[in-house]
TORBAZA-668178 format. One record per residue (C-alpha): residue in three letters; y negated, x, z negated. Coordinates in steps of 0.02 Angstrom, whole numbers, padded with zeros to 5 digits, always signed. Layout:
<recs>
ALAYXZ...
</recs>
This chain:
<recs>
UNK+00333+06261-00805UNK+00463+06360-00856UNK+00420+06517-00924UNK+00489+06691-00908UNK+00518+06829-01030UNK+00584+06978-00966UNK+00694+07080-01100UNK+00657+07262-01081UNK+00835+07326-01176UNK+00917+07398-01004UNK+00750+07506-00986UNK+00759+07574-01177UNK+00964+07608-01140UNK+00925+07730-00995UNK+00781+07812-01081UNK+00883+07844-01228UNK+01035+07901-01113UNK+00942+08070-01074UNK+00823+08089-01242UNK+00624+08094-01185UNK+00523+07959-01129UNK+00591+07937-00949UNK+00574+07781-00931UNK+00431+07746-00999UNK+00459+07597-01098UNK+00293+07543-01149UNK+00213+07560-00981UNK+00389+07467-00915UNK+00319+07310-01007UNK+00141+07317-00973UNK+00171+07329-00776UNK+00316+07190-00821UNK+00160+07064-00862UNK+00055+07138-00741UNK+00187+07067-00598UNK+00186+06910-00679UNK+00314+06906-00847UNK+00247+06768-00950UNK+00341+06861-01111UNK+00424+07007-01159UNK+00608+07004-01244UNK+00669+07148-01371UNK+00833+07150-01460UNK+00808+07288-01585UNK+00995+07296-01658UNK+01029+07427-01825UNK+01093+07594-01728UNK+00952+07574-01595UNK+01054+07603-01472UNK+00916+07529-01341UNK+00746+07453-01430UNK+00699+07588-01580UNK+00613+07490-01714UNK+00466+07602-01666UNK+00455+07529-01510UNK+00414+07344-01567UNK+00279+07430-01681UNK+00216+07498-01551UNK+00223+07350-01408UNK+00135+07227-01534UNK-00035+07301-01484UNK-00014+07320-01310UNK+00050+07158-01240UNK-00045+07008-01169UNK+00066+06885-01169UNK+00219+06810-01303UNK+00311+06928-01387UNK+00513+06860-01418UNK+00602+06969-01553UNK+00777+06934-01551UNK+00889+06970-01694UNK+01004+06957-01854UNK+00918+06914-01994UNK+01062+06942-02112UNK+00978+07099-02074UNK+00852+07154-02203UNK+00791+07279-02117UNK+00759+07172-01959UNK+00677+07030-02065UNK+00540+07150-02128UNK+00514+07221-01966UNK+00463+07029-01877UNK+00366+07002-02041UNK+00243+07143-02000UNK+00244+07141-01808UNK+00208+06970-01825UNK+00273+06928-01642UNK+00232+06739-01560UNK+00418+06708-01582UNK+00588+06770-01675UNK+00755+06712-01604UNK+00883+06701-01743UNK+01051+06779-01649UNK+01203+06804-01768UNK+01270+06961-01698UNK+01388+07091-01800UNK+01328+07279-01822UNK+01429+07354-01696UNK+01436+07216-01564UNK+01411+07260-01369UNK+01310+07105-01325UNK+01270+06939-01410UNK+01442+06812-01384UNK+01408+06660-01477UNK+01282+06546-01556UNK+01263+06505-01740UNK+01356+06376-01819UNK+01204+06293-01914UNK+01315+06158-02021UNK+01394+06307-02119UNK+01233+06420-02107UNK+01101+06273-02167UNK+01053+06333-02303UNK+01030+06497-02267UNK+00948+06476-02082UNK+00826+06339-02184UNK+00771+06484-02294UNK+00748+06614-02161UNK+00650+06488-02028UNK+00544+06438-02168UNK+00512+06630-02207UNK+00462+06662-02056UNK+00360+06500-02003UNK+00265+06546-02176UNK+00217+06690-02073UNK+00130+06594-01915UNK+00293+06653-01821UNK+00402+06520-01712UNK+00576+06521-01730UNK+00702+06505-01598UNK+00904+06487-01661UNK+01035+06560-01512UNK+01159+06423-01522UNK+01297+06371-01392UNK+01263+06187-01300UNK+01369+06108-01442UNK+01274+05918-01487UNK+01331+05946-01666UNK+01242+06123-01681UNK+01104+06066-01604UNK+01079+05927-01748UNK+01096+06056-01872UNK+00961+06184-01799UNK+00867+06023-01824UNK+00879+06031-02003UNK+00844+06184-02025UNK+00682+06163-01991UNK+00690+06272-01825UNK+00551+06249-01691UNK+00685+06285-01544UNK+00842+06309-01482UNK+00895+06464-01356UNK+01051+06392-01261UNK+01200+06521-01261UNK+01228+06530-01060UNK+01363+06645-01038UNK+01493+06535-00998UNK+01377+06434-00883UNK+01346+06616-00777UNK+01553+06668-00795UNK+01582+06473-00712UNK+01432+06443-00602UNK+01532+06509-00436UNK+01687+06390-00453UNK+01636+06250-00562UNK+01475+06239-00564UNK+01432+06030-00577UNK+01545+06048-00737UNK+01491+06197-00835UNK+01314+06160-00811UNK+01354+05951-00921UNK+01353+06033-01110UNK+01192+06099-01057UNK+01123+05952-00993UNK+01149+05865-01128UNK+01117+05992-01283UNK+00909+05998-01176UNK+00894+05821-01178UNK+00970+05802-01356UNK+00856+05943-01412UNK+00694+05860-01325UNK+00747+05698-01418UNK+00742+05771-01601UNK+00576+05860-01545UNK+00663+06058-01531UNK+00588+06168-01394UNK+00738+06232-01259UNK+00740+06414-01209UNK+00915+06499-01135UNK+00968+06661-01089UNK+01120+06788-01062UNK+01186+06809-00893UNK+01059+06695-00802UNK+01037+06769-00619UNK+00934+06764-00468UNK+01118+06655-00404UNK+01111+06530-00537UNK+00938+06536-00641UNK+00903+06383-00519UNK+01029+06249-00556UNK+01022+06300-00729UNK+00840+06249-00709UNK+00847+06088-00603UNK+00981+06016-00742UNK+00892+06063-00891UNK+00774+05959-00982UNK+00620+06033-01019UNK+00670+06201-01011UNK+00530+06297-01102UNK+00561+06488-01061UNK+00708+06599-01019UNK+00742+06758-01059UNK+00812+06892-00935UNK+00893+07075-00949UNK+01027+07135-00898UNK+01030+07041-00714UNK+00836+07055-00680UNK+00840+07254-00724UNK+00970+07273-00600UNK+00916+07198-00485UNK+00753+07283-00485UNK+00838+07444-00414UNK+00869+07354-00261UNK+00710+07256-00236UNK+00592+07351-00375UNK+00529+07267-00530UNK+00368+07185-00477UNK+00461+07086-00322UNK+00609+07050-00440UNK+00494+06983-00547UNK+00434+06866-00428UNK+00588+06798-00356UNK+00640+06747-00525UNK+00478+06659-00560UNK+00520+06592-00396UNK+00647+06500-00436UNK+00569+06433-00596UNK+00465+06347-00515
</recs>
């Protein structure tokens, strides 16, 4: 079963849009388990604009189920922070300081040396390591050596495509999930992945291991409230 970790950035964005603790973010991700998340997803990034560093100190102790911090790691600062939450997993994502949204995967053949250092760092620490890569075979074969435990495929194109082309986006990624089961690397995916397409994505993905959901779940929870949302997107998981 596929398993789904719901990223709680959108909810620290509009609580930091008015100051206070409206929504409250904490209680936001306790109820998100209670309707049936099987993880929780934050992307702390250096000007908090959404997750404060605060809040992953202060999730560690309250959640249930796997904890997925997502980051740079170029990032000292971000490095020491998964080091002492100590979260079930860290996804290695190689975005810039001031950048809107994660838009590409690593290039691990350039980066091997340094993503080998880092993974090992953090697998020292009991901690699995995830690297954000785009469905690229050759990438894929590099997160390998790295020593990385899994993969997160890149999806955005696969969501910007899904409506017109949809039998040929979704090939790369059929093939970078069974390449990745065949060198023994976990799959995970996420960015853009909807209650249209989470699906397909699914049914043409080998051994997809867990996605993880923001911005399209959180909206979409105004219409139909989180705890149904929830459920139609472990819905079509299944």
């Amino acid at each position: 079963m596929t398993k789904l970790s719901v990223n709680i950035n959108k909810i620290a964005t509009i609580r930091n849009s008015r100051g206070g603790n409206t929504p409250d973010l904490l209680q936001v991700a306790m109820d998100a388990e209670r309707f049936g998340a099987q993880g929780i997803t934050v992307h702390p990034r250096p000007d908090e604009r959404h997750i404060r560093y605060q809040d992953v100190y202060d999730l560690k102790p309250l959640l249930k189920t796997e904890f997925n911090i997502e980051g740079n790691p170029k990032i000292q600062k971000f490095v020491d922070l998964v080091l002492e939450v100590k979260p079930e997993q860290v996804t290695l994502v190689p975005d810039g300081d001031n950048q809107l949204t994660s838009d590409h995967g690593w290039d691990t053949i350039s980066n091997k040396v340094y993503l080998t250092e880092m993974i090992s760092t953090f697998k020292n620490a009991g901690i699995r390591t995830s690297i954000f890569v785009d469905p690229d075979l050759k990438m894929i074969e590099g997160a390998k050596v790295t020593g990385a435990d899994r993969i997160e495929l890149y999806t955005e194109e696969y969501a910007r495509l899904y409506a017109s082309q949809k039998e040929t986006v979704i090939k790369p990624f059929t093939e970078a999930s069974v390449l990745a089961n065949k060198l023994g690397l976990g799959v995970n995916a996420g960015h853009d992945l909807s209650l249209e397409n989470l699906a397909y994505f699914k049914q043409h993905t080998e051994n997809l291991l867990e996605v993880s959901i923001g911005h399209a779940l959180i909206s979409d929870s105004l219409y139909f409230g989180l705890e149904n949302t929830i459920q139609l997107y472990l819905k079509k998981l299944k």
